[in-house]
Wavefront OBJ file of the C-alpha trace (Angstrom):
o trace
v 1.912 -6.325 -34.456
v -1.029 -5.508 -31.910
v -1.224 -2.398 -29.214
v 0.426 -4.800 -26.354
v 3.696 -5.854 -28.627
v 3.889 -2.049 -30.024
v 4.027 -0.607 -26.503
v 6.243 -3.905 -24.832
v 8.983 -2.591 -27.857
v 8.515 1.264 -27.302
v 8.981 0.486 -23.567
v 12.346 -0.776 -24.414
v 14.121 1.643 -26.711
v 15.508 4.789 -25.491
v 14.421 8.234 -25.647
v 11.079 11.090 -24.816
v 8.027 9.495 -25.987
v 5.241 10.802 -23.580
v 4.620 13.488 -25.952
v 3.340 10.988 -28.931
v 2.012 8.681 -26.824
v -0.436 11.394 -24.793
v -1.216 11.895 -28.929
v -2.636 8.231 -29.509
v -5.226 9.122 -26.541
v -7.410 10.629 -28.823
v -10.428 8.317 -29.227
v -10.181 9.015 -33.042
v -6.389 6.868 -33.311
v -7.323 3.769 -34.421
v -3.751 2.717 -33.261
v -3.259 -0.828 -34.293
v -4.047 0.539 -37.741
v -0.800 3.520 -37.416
v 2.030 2.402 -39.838
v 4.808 1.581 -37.784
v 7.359 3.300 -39.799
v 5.360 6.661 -39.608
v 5.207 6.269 -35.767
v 8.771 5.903 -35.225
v 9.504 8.914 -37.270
v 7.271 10.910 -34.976
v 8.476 9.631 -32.132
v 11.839 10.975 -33.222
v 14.035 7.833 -33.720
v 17.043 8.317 -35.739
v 17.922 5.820 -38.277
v 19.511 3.439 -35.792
v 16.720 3.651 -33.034
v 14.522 2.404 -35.748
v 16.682 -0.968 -36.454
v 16.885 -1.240 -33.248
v 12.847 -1.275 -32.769
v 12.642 -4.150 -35.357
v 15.795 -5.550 -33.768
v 14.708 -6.400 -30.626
v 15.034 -9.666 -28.509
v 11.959 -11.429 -30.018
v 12.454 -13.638 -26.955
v 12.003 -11.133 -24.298
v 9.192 -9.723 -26.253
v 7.302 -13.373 -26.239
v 7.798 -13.995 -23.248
v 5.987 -11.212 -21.716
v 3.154 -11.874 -24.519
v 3.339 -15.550 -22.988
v 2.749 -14.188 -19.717
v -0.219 -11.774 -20.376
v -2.268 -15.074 -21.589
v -2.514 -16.524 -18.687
v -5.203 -15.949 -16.243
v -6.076 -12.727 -14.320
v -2.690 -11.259 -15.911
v -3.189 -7.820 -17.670
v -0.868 -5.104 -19.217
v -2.932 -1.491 -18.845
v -0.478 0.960 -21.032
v -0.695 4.550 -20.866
v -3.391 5.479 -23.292
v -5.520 2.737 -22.129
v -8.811 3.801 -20.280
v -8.287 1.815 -17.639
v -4.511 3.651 -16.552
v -5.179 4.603 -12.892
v -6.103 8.416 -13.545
v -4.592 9.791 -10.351
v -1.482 8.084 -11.224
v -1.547 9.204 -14.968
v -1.570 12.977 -13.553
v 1.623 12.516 -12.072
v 5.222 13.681 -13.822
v 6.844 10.423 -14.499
v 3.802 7.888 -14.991
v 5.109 4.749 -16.239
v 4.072 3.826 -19.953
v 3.311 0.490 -18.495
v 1.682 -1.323 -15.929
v 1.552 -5.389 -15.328
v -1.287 -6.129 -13.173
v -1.774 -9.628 -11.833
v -5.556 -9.477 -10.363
v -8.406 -6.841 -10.150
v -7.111 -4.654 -12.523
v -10.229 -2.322 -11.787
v -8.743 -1.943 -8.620
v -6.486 0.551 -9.784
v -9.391 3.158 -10.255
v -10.150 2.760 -6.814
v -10.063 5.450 -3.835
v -6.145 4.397 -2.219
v -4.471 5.285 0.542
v -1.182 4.338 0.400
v 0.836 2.941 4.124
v 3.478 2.704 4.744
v 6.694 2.673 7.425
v 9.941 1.164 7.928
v 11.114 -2.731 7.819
v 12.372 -2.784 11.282
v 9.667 -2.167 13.493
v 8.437 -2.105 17.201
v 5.417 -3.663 18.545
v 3.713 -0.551 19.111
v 3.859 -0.105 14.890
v 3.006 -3.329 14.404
v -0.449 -2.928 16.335
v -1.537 0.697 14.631
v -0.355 -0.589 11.114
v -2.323 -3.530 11.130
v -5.314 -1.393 13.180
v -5.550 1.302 10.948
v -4.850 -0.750 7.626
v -8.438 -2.717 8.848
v -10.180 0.322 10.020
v -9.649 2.023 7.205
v -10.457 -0.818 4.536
v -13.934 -1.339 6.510
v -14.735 2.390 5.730
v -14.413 1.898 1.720
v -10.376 2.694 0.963
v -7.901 0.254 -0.817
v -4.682 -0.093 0.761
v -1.688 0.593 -1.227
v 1.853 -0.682 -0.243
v 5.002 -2.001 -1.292
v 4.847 -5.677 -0.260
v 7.815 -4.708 1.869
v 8.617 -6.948 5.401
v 7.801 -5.070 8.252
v 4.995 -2.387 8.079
v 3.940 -2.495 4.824
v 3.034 -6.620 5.127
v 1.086 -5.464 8.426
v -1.064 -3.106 6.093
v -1.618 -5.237 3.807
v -2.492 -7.808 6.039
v -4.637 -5.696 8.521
v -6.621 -4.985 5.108
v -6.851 -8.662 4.578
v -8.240 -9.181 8.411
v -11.311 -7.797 6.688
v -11.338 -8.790 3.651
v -10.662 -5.089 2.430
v -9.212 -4.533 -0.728
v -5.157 -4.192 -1.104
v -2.985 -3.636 -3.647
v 0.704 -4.519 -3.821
v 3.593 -2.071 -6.085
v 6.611 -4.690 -6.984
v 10.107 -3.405 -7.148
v 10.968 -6.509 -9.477
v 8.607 -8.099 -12.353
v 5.783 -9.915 -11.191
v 7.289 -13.271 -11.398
v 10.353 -12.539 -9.252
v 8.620 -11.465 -5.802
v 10.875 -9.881 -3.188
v 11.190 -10.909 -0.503
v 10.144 -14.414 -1.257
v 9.016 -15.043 2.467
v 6.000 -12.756 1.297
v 5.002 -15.169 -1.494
v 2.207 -16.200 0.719
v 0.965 -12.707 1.525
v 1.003 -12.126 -2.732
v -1.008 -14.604 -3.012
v -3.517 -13.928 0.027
v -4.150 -10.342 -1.981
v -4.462 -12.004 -5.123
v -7.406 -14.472 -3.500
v -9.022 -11.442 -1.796
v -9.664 -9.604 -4.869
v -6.924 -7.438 -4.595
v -4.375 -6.566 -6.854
v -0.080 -6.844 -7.360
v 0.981 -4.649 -9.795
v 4.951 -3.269 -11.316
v 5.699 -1.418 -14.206
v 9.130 -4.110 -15.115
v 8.642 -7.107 -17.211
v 7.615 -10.337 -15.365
v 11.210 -11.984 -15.250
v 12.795 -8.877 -14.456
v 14.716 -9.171 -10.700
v 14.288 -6.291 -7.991
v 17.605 -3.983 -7.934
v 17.970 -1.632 -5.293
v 17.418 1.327 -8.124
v 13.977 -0.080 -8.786
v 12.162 0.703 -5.076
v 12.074 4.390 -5.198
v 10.519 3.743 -8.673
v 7.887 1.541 -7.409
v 8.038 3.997 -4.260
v 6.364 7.158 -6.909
v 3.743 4.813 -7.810
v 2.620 3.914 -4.458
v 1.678 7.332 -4.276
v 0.982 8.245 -7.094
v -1.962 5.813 -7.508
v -2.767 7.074 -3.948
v -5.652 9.848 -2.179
v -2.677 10.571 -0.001
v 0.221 8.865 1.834
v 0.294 7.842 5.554
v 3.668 7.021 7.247
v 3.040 4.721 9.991
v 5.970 4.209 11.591
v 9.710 4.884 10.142
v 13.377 5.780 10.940
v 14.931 8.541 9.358
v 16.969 6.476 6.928
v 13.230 4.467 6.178
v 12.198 4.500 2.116
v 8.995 4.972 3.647
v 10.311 8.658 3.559
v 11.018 8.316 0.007
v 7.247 7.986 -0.700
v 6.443 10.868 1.553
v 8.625 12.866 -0.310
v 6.971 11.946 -3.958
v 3.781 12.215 -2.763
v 4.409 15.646 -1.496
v 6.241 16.371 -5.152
v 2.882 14.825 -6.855
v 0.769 17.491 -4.579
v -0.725 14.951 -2.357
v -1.328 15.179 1.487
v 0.903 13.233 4.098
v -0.310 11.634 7.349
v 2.302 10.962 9.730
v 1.565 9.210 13.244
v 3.404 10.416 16.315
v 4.806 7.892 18.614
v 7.376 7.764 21.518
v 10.555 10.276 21.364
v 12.815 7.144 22.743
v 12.159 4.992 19.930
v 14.179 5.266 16.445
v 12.050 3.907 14.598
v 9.582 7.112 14.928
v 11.676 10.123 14.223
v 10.993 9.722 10.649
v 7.426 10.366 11.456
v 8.363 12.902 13.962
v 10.646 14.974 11.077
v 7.516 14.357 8.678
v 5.343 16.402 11.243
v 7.459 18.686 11.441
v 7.994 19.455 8.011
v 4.142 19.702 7.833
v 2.343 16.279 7.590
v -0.654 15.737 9.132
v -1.086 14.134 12.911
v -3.104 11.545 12.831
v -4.604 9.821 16.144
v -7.090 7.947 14.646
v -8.950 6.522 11.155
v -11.229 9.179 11.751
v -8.586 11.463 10.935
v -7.857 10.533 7.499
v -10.996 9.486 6.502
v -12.829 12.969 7.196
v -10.192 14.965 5.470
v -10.331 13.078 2.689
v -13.904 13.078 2.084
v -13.172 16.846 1.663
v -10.384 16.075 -1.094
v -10.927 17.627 -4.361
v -9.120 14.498 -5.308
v -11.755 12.168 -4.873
v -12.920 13.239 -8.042
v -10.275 11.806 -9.988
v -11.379 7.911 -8.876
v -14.585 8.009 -10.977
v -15.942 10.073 -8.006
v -16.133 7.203 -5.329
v -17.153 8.291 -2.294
v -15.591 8.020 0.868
v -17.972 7.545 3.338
v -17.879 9.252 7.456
v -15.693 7.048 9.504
v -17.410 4.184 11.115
v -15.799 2.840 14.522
v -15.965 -0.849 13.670
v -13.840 -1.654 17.055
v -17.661 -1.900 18.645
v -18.993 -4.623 16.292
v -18.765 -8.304 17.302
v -15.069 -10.156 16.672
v -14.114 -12.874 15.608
v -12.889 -13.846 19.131
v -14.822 -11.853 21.980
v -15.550 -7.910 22.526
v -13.147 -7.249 24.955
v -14.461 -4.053 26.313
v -17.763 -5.436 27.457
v -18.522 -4.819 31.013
v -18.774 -8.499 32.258
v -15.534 -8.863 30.594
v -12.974 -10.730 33.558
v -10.889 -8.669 35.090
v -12.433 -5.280 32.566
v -10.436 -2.812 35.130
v -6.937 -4.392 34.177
v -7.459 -4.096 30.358
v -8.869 -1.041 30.577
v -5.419 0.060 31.764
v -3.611 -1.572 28.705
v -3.346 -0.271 25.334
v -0.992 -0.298 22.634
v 1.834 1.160 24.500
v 3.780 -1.095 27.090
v 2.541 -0.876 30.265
v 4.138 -2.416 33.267
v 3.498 -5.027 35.923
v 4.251 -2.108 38.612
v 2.470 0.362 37.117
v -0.632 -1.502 37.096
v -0.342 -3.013 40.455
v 0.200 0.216 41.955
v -2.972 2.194 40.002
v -5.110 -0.280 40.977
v -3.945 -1.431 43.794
v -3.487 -5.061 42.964
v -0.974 -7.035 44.740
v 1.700 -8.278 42.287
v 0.723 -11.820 43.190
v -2.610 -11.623 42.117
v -2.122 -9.427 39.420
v 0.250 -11.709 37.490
v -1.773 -14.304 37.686
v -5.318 -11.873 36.028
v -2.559 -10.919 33.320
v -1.821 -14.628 32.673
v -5.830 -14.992 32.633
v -5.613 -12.443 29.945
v -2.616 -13.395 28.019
v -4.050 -16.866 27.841
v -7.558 -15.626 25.801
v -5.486 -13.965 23.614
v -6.371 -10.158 25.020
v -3.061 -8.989 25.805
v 0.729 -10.283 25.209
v 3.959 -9.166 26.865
v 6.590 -7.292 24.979
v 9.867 -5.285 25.943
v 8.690 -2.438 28.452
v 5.329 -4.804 29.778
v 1.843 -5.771 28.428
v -0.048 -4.495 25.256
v -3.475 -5.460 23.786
v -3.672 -8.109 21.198
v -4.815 -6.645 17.715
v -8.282 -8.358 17.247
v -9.677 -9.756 14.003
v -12.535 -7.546 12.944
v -15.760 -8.957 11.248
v -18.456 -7.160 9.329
v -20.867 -5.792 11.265
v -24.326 -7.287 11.795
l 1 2 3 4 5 6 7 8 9 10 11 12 13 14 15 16 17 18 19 20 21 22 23 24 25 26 27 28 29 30 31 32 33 34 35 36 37 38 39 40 41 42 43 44 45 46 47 48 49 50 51 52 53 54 55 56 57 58 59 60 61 62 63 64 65 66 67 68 69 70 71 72 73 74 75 76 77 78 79 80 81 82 83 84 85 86 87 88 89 90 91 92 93 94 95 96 97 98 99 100 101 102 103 104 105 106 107 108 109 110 111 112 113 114 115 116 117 118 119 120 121 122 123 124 125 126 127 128 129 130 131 132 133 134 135 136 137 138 139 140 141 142 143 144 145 146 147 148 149 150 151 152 153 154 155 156 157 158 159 160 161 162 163 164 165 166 167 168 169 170 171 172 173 174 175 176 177 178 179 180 181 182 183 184 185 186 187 188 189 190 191 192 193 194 195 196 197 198 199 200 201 202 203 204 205 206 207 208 209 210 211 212 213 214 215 216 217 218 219 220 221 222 223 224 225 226 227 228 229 230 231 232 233 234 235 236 237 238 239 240 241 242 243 244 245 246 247 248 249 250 251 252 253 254 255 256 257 258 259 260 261 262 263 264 265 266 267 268 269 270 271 272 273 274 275 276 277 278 279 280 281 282 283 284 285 286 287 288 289 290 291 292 293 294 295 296 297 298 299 300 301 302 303 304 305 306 307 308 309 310 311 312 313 314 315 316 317 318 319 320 321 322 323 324 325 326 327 328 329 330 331 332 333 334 335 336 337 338 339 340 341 342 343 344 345 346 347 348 349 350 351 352 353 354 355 356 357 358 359 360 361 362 363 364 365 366 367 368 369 370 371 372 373 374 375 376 377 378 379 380
């Protein structure tokens, strides 16, 4: 029997074993060498609990074994070196992890996003925004493959080809939701990382997100709540991360819209405000955490908006018509409004929006006109 079969059974009988298992940590356990009989007794198992152990569906067991010989696949347990250490220091780490991709990833400074699965346009820009901004300046994002804000961070990560890593709520061969079987793989080919702590086969259940919810955070610097409702999971996370003695980021948004008063509560209660990558990234690089990811640094925020994009730098001066998207930003802004600022007839305004619409600068939404999130590329 080798270490991965011994721990695949021990994950699947009943009972306390954290205390032996923080045992066979000690370099000195040679533990494919332990008799198995001994180790059961000092695990506690009664006489039944050790049938069971040799009992177990041999099918289950090889199929999991099947799965960790293919490619890139990878079971870290929790005495291997390579367990996530920030995540190991938390109450209820899981005995295993499945990692499909850069399992060194793991080690990495994270910051985990995330927000609710309904969301408004005004989310949907300073998800995807910050995710990019903050990947550029050295931090894997962490999130729960989730539709709505969580996809956008992983995505805005992706922009840039910034590192992301992906905590299933089902076994890594039954991805929820399936319309995000593309974005799994996008991580996966962009170095990143999907990870759960079920067997491959084993279906999401509604039980199993607040699970995967304690390791988002848990492998995580701190949590940041982009954008979420007060019935959001995305509060869930909050919640462990402030039971695991992390910090909380919250951003504010506007009072009429649901979808923030999560946030809202979150800064009430004490999170941070955030207003920009800035934010995060210099109060981090004062975390006594840091130390605990093989002492990465995290470097002084960067404002990448001013390098060259993959389309065109919007805010440069000979930019056509500069004064009108100077005026629009990622909250709606209306046709009135700007016509009477700058006043613009309506005629010939609508037609310097459609101008702008057209490159791709700005789009319309419910309340008026908001900048297009742009595509960032490395600087020169």
């Amino acid at each position: 029997m080798n270490r991965d079969e011994l721990f695949i059974r021990l994950s699947m009988i009943k009972g306390h074993k954290r205390q032996i298992i923080e045992k066979l940590t000690d370099d000195n356990v040679d533990i494919d060498s332990i008799c198995i009989e001994q180790l059961l007794i000092d695990l506690g198992f009664n006489q039944q609990q050790k049938i069971a152990f040799k009992q177990l569906d041999s099918t289950k067991i090889n199929t999991v074994l099947n799965w960790l010989e293919e490619p890139n696949h990878h079971l870290i347990t929790y005495i291997d070196s390579r367990y996530p250490p920030l995540l190991k220091s938390i109450h209820s780490a899981p005995m295993l992890l499945f990692v499909k991709g850069d399992v060194n990833l793991l080690s990495s400074p994270q910051l985990a996003m995330v927000g609710s699965r309904q969301f408004s346009d005004y989310g949907a820009q300073w998800s995807r925004y910050f995710a990019s901004e903050l990947a550029l300046n050295g931090l894997t994002i962490t999130s729960g493959l989730a539709l709505g804000i969580d996809g956008l961070c992983h995505r805005g990560a992706l922009d840039v080809q910034g590192k992301t890593i992906a905590v299933l709520g089902s076994g890594l061969r039954q991805i929820t939701p399936r319309s995000h079987l593309g974005l799994a793989q996008d991580i996966i080919n962009g170095n990143g990382a999907i990870i759960a702590e079920f067997f491959p086969d084993e279906p999401a259940r509604p039980e199993y997100f607040p699970r995967r919810n304690r390791i988002i955070s848990g492998l995580s610097l701190a949590t940041f709540v982009v954008e979420a409702s007060l019935k959001s999971g995305s509060l869930i996370t909050a919640n462990y991360a402030i039971e695991q003695n992390r910090d909380v980021f919250a951003l504010p948004g506007d009072i009429s819209n649901e979808n923030v008063h999560g946030t809202h509560q979150l800064i009430q209660q004490g999170a941070y405000l955030v207003s920009r990558p800035a934010d995060i990234l210099q109060h981090l690089s004062q975390s006594s955490l840091c130390y605990f990811t093989n002492n990465h640094h995290i470097p002084y925020y960067h404002d990448h908006t001013q390098c060259q994009t993959s389309n065109r730098d919007f805010t440069q001066k000979n930019f056509p018509h500069s004064e009108i998207f100077a005026m629009i930003h990622h909250h709606p802004i209306s046709v009135d409004v700007i016509a009477q600022t700058l006043s613009i007839p309506i005629a010939d305004l609508t037609i310097k929006l459609l101008d702008l619409e057209l490159m791709g600068a700005i789009k319309v939404v419910n309340g008026g006109y908001i900048r297009c999130h742009i595509n960032h590329v490395k600087c020169n």
